[in-house]
C-alpha positions as CSV (number, residue, x, y, z in Angstrom):
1,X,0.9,31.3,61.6
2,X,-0.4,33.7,59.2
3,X,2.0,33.0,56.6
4,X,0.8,29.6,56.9
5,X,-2.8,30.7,56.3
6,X,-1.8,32.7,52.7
7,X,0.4,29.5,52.0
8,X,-2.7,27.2,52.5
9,X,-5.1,29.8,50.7
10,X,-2.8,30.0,47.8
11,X,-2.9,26.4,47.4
12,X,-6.3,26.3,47.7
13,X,-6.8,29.0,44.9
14,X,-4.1,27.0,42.6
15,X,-6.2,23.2,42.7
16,X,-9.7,25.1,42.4
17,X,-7.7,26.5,38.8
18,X,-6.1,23.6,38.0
19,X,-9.7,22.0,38.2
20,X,-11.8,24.8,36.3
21,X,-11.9,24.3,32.8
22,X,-9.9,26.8,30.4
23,X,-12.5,29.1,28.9
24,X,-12.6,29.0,25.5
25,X,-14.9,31.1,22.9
26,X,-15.7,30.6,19.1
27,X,-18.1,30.9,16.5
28,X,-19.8,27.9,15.2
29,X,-18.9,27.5,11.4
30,X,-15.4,29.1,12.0
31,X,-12.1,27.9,13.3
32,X,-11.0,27.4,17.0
33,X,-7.4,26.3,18.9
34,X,-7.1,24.7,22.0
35,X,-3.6,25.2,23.2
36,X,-1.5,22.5,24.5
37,X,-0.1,22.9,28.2
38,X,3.5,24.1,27.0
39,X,4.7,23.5,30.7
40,X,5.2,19.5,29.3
41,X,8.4,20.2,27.2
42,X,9.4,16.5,26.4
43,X,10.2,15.9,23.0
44,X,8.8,12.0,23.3
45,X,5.7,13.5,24.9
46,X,2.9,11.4,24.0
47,X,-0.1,13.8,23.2
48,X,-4.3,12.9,23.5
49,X,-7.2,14.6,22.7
50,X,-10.6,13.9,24.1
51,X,-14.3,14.9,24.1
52,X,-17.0,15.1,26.2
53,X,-17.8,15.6,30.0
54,X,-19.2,12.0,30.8
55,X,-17.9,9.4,28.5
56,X,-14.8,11.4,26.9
57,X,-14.1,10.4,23.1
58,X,-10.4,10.3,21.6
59,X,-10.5,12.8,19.2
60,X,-6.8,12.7,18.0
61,X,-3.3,11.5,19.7
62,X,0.3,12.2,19.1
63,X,3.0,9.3,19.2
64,X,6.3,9.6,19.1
65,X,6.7,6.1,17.2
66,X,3.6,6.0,15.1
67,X,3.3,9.8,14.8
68,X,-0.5,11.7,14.7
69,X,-3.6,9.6,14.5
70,X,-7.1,10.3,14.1
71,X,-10.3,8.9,15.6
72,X,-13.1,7.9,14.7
73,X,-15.2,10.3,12.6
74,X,-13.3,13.9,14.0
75,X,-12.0,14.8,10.4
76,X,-12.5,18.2,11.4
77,X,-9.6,17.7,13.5
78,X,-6.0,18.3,13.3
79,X,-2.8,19.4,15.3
80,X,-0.5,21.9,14.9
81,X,3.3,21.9,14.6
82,X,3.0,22.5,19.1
83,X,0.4,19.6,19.3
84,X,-2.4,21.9,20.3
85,X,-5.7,20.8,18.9
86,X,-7.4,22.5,15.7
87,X,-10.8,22.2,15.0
88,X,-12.4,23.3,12.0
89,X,-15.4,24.3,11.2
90,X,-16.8,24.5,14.3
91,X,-20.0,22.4,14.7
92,X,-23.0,22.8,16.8
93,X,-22.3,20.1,19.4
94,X,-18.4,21.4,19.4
95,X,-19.6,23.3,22.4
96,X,-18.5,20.8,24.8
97,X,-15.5,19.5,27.3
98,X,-12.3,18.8,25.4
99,X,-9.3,17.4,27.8
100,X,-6.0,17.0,26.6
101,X,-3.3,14.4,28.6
102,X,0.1,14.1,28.2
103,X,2.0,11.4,28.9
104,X,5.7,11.8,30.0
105,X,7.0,8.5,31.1
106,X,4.9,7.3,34.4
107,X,3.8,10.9,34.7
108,X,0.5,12.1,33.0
109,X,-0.7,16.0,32.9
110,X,-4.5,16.5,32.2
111,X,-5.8,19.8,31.4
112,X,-9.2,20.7,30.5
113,X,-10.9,23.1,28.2
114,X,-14.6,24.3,27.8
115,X,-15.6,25.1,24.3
116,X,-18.6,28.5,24.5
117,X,-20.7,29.9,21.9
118,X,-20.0,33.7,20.3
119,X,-22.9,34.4,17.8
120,X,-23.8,37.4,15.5
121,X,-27.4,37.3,14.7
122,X,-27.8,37.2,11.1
123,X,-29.0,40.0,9.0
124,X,-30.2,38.9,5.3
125,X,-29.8,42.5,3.6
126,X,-30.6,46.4,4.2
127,X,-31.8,48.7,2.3
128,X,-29.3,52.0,1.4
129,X,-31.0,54.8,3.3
130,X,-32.3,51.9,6.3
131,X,-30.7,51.6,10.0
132,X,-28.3,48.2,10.4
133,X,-28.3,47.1,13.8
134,X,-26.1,43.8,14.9
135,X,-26.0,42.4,17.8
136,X,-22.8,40.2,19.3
137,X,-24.1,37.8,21.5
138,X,-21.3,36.0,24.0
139,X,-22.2,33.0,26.1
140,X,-22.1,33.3,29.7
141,X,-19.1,31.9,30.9
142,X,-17.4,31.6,34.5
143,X,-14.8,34.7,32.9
144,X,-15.9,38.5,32.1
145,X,-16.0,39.5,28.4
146,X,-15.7,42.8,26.3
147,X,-17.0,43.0,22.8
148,X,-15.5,45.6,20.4
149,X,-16.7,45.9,16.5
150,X,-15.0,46.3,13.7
151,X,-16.8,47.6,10.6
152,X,-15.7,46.0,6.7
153,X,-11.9,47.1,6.0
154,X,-11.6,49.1,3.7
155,X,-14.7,51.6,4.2
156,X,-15.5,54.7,5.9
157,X,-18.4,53.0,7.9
158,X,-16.7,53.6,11.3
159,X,-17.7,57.3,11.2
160,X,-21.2,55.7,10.5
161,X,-21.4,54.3,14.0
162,X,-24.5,56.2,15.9
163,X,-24.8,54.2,18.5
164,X,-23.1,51.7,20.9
165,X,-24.4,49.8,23.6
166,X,-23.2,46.7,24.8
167,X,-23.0,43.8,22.4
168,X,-25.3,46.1,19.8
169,X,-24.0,48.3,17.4
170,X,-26.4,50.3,15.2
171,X,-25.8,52.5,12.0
172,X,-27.8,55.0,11.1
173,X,-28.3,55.9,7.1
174,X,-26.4,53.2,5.6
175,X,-24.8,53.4,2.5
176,X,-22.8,51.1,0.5
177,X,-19.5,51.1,2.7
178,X,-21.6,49.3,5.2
179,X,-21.9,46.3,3.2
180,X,-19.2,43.7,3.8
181,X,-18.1,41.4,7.0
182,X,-18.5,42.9,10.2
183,X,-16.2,41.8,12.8
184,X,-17.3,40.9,16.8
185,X,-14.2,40.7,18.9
186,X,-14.7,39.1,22.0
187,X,-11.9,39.5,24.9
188,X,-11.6,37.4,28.1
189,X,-8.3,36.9,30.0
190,X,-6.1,38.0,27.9
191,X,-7.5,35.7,24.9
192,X,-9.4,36.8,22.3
193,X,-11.9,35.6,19.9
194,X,-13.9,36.5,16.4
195,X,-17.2,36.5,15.2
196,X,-18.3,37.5,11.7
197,X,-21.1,38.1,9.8
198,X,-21.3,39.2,6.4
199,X,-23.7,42.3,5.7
200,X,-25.2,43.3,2.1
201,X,-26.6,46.5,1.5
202,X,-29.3,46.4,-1.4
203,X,-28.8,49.5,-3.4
204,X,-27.9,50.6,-7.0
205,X,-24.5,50.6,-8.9
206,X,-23.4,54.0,-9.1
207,X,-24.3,55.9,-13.2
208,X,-21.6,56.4,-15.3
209,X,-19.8,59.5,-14.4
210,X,-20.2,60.9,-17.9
211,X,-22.8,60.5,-20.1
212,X,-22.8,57.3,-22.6
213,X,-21.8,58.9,-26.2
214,X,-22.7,56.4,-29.1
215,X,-22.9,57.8,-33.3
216,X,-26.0,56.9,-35.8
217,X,-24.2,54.9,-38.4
218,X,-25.3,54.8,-41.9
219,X,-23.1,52.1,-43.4
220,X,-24.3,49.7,-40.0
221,X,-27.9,51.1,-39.6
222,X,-28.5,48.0,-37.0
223,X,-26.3,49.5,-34.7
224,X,-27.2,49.3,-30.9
225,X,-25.8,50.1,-27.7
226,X,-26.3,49.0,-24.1
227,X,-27.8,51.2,-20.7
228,X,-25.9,49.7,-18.1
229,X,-28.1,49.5,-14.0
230,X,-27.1,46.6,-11.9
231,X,-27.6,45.9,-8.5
232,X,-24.4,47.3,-6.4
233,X,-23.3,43.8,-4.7
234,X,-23.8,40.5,-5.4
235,X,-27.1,39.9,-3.6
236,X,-30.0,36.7,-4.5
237,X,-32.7,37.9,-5.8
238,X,-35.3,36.1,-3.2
239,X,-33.0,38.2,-0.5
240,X,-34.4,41.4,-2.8
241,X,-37.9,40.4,-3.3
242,X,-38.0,39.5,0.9
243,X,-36.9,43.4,1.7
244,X,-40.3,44.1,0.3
245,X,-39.5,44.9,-3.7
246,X,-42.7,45.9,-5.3
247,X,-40.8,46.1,-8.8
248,X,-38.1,47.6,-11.4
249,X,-39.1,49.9,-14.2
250,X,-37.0,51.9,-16.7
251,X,-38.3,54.9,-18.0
252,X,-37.0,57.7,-20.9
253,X,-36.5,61.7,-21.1
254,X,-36.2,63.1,-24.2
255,X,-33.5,66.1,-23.9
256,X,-36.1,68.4,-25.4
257,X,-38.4,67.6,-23.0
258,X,-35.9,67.4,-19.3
259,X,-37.0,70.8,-18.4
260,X,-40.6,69.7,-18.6
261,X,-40.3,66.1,-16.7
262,X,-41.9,64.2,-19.7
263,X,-41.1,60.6,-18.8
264,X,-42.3,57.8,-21.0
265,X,-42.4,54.5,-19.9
266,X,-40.2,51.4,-21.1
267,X,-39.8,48.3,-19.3
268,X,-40.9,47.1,-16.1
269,X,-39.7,44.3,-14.1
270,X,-43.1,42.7,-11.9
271,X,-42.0,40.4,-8.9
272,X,-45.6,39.0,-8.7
273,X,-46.4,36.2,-9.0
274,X,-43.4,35.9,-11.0
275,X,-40.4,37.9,-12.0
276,X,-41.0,39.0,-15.4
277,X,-39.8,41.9,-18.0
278,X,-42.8,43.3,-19.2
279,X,-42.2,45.9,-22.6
280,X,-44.3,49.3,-22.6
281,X,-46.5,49.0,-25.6
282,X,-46.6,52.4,-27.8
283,X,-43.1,53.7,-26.4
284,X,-41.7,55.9,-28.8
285,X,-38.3,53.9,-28.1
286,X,-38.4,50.4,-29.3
287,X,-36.7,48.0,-26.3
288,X,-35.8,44.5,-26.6
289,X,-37.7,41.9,-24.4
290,X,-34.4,40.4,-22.0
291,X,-34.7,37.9,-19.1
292,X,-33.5,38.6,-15.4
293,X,-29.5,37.8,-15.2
294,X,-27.8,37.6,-11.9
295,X,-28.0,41.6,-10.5
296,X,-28.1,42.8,-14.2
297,X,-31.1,45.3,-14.7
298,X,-29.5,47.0,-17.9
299,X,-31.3,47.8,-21.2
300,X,-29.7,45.5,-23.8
301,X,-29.4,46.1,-27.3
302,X,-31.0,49.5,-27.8
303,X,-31.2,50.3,-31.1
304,X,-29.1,53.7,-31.7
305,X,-31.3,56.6,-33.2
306,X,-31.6,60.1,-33.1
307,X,-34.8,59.2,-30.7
308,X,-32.4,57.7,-27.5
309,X,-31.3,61.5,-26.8
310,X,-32.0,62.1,-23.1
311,X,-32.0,60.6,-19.7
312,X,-32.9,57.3,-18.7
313,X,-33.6,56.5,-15.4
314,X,-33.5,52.7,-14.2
315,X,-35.4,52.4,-10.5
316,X,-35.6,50.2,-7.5
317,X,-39.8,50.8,-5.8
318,X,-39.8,49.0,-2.2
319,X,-42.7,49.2,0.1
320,X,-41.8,52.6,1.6
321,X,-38.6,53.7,-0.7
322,X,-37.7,53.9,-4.5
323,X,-33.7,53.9,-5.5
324,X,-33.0,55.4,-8.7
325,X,-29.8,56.4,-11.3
326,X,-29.8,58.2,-13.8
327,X,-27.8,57.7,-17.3
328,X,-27.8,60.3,-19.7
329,X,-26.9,59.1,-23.6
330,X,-25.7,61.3,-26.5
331,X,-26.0,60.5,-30.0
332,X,-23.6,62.1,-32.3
333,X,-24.6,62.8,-36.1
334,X,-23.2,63.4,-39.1
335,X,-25.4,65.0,-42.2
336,X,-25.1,66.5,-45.1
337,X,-27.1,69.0,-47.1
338,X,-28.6,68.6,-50.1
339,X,-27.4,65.1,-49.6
340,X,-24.4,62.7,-49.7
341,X,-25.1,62.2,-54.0
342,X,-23.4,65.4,-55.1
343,X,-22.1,66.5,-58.5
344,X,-18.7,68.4,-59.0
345,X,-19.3,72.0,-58.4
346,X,-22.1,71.6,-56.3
347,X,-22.0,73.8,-52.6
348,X,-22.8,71.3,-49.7
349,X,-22.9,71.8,-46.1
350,X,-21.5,69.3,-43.7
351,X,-22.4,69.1,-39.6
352,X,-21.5,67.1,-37.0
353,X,-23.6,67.5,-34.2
354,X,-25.3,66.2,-31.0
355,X,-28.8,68.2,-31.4
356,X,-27.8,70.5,-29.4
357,X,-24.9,73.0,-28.5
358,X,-21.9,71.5,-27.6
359,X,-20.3,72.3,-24.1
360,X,-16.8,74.1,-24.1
361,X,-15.2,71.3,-23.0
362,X,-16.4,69.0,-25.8
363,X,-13.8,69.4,-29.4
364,X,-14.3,68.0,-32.8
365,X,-11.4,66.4,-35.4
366,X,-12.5,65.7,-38.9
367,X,-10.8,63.5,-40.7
368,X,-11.6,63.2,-44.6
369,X,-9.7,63.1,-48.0
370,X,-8.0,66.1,-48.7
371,X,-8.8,67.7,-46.0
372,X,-5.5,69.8,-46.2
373,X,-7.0,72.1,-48.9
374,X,-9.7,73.0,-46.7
375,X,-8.9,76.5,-45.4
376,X,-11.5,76.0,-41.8
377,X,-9.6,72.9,-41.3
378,X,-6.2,74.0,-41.5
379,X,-5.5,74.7,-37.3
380,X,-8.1,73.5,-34.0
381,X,-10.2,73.6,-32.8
382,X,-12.2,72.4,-36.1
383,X,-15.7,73.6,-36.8
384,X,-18.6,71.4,-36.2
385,X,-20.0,72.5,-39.6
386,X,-18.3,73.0,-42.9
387,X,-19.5,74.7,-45.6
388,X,-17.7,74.4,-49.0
389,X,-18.8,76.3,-51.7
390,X,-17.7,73.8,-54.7
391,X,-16.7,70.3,-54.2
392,X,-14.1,68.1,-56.0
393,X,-13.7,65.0,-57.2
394,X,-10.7,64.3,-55.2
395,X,-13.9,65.4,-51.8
396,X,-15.2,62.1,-52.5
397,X,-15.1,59.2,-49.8
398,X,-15.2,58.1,-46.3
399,X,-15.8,61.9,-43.9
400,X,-15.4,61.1,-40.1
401,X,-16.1,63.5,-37.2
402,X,-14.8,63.0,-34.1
403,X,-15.6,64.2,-30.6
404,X,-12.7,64.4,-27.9
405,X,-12.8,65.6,-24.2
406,X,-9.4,66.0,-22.3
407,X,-7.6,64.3,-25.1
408,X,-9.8,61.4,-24.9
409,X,-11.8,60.0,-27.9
410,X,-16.0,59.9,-27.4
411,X,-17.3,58.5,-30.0
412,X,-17.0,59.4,-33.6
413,X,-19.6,59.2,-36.9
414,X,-19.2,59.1,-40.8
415,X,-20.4,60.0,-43.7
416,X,-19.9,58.8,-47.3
417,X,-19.8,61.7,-50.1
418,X,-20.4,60.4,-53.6
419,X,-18.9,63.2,-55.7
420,X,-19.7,62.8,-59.6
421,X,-17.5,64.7,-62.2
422,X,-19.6,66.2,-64.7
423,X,-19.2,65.0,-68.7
424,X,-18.8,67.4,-71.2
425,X,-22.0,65.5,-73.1
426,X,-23.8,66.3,-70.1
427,X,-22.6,70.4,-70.7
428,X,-23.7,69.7,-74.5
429,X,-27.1,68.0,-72.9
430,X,-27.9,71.3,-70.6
431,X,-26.8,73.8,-73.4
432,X,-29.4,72.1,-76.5
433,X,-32.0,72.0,-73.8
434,X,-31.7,75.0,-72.8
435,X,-31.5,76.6,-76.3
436,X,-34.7,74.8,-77.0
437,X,-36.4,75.7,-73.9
438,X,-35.6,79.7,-75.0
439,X,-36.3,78.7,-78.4
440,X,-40.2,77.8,-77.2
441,X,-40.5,80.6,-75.0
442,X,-39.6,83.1,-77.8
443,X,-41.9,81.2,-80.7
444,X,-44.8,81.3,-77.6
445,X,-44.3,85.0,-77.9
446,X,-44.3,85.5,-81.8
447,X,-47.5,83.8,-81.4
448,X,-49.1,85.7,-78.8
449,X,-47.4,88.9,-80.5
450,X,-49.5,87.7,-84.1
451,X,-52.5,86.7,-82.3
452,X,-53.2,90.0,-80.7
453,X,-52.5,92.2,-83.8
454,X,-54.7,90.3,-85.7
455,X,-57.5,90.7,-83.4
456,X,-56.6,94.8,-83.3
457,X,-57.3,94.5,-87.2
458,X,-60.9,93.0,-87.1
459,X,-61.8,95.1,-84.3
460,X,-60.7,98.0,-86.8
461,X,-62.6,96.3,-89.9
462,X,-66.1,96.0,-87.8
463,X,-65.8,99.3,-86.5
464,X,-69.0,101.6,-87.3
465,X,-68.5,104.5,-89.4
466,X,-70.5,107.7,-89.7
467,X,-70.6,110.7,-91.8
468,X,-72.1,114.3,-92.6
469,X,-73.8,114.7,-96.6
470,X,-73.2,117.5,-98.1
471,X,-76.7,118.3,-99.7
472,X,-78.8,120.5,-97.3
473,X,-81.3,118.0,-95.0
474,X,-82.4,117.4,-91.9
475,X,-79.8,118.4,-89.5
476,X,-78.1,115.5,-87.8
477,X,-76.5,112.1,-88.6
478,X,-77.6,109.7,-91.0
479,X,-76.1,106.3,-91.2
480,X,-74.3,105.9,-95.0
């Protein structure tokens, strides 16, 4: 009697799940499978697809003589190599009954499948510093689910997580590694399914990790270099402006002035009403006028001068927040005193330099014509200035310093010495004028010589003279 009872209960249990619906999960806009009953194992199996729970639609069907057709307007629709159905993308009013007969002969098997919603609510963009929170939102369903996350491959964001609870995930102090696709795993009986969403975080490409050396070149005065700042992923620029961006600016530090915090003004990007570039009248730095590219906030053809020494900082101002880098240029120089005009003979000092001392880990090369019969050039490092007491003739041309770090070229600058060997007409020249430039000086003090001995005589000749008489008078003086 009893083991009638479990017999009949068994039963019971097998038509009520033979009558349910297979639960099935997806995300709309992504791909789903229904699986085929693999209990029909008939090679001449005839295979349809249908849709809906009132009126059911043919979707697709499987012939053995006439092979796979499609219906109507389900384009989306395909079968795989086992006849189970494939749908993709998945569309809004997906979320439906699907039933799936097989035909065997006389004998038909009908098994039917529920299609239910799994949803990430979208997040348009975080700022670097903010708190991400998702949420993985499964549709109740006659099963029990668990949701698991999986943070963008690749990245350290999983350490990130702060908190967990239920469907919600939430990260605390997000940086960079927290942009990407996040992944919402849904499991229910021993199935599985995924949705995604794709996260940006708004925040700066990192600054070069050295600073930017360029040279000030004489024979291409027009030289320029760029200043590189660029948004860190590749996020719209209404997505931006909608996180609250109250603007862009780029601003300048001389290197004399870093310990004193004297930043001048350049550029400025405004977001209202418009996104312009607006140029800092009276900078001391002259920058070109550019229009907004794509995530490209960089400083475009800067004209290269001694002047673009320093720091400049390119920053990001939102409502409560400001993201900044920092890239630091060096300029190196070549000069010459007196000058780059020299005459054979002449002493001339040559520097290559970076106004200002050079670290230890900085070395420079110079490369120049004849440079072997320069003793301070003869074994590294080299100097970074040369003095030589007389140049040659064979000293003249092209002189290049160059600046290396850990066997790496920087950047290098030249200098052009005109050395002019000195004629023997010239010698003749500087003799005869100097002959008659002694020749003056000595007749200018003949002169002056003549001059003052005549005046001695006249002042002898008007003298007054006085004398004593030898007859007896008066005793005194008397004029003669």
């Amino acid at each position: 009697m009893m083991l009638g009872w479990i017999l009949i209960s068994l039963l019971l249990q097998f038509l009520k799940a033979q009558g349910s619906p297979m639960v099935i999960y997806a995300q709309e806009g992504g791909t789903v499978t229904l699986p085929r009953d693999k209990t029909v194992t008939a090679e001449n199996v005839y295979v349809n697809w249908y849709y809906g729970s009132e009126v059911k639609a043919e979707v697709i069907s499987r012939n053995p003589q006439r092979g796979i057709q499609k219906v109507g307007t389900w384009t989306r629709a395909s079968l795989l190599p086992d006849f189970s159905l494939k749908i993709s993308p998945v569309q809004d009013s997906d979320f439906e009954i699907f039933h799936c007969e097989q035909h065997v002969l006389k004998d038909t098997y009908t098994k039917t499948y529920k299609l239910y919603r799994v949803s990430i609510l979208k997040v348009p963009a975080v700022i670097f510093g903010d708190t991400l929170s998702l949420n993985c939102e499964a549709e109740s369903s006659s099963v029990p689910t668990t949701v698991t996350w999986s943070p963008p491959k690749n990245s350290e964001c999983e350490r990130e997580i702060t908190s967990y609870s239920g469907n919600t995930i939430s990260v605390k102090d997000v940086s960079r590694c927290a942009g990407g696709v996040w992944t919402c795993e849904v499991k229910y009986e021993k199935k599985k399914a995924e949705a995604t969403t794709s996260v940006s975080v708004i925040d700066l490409a990192p600054s070069p990790p050295d600073p930017i050396y360029t040279y000030v070149s004489y024979s291409y005065p027009n030289s320029t270099v760029d200043i590189p700042c660029s948004l860190s992923s590749n996020i719209p620029w209404a997505v931006v402006t909608d996180c609250g961006l109250q603007g862009v600016s780029w601003s300048f530090t001389p290197r004399s002035d870093q310990n004193q915090q004297l930043a001048e003004s350049l550029l400025s990007l405004s977001v209202h009403p418009k996104t312009t570039w607006n140029i800092t009248m009276g900078a001391q730095i002259t920058v070109q006028g550019r229009e907004l590219k794509d995530q490209d906030l960089s400083i475009h053809k800067l004209p290269v001068s001694e002047k673009i020494r320093g720091e400049f900082t390119c920053s990001l101002k939102f409502m409560n927040k400001i993201l900044s880098r920092k890239v630091q240029v060096e300029v190196l120089q070549v000069y010459s005193s007196p000058g780059s005009s020299l005459s054979e003979g002449q002493r001339v000092n040559l520097t290559c330099t970076l106004g200002h001392p050079m670290t230890s880990d900085l070395e420079v090369k110079w490369k120049c014509p004849s440079c072997s019969t320069l003793p301070s050039l003869s074994s590294s490092p080299h100097p970074a200035s040369l003095s030589i007491p007389e140049v040659r003739v064979e000293n003249r041309g092209k002189w290049r310093c160059e600046l290396w770090k850990n066997e790496k070229m920087l950047t290098s600058a030249e200098l052009f010495l005109k050395i002019e060997k000195v004629s023997m007409d010239i010698w003749l020249w500087v003799a005869i004028s100097s002959g008659a430039v002694v020749f003056i000086l000595l007749l200018v003090i003949v002169i002056i010589v003549i001059r003052r001995h005549k005046q001695m005589i006249m002042y002898r000749r008007h003298k007054t003279k006085f004398c004593c008489c030898k007859n007896p008078q008066t005793k005194g003086f008397y004029k003669t």
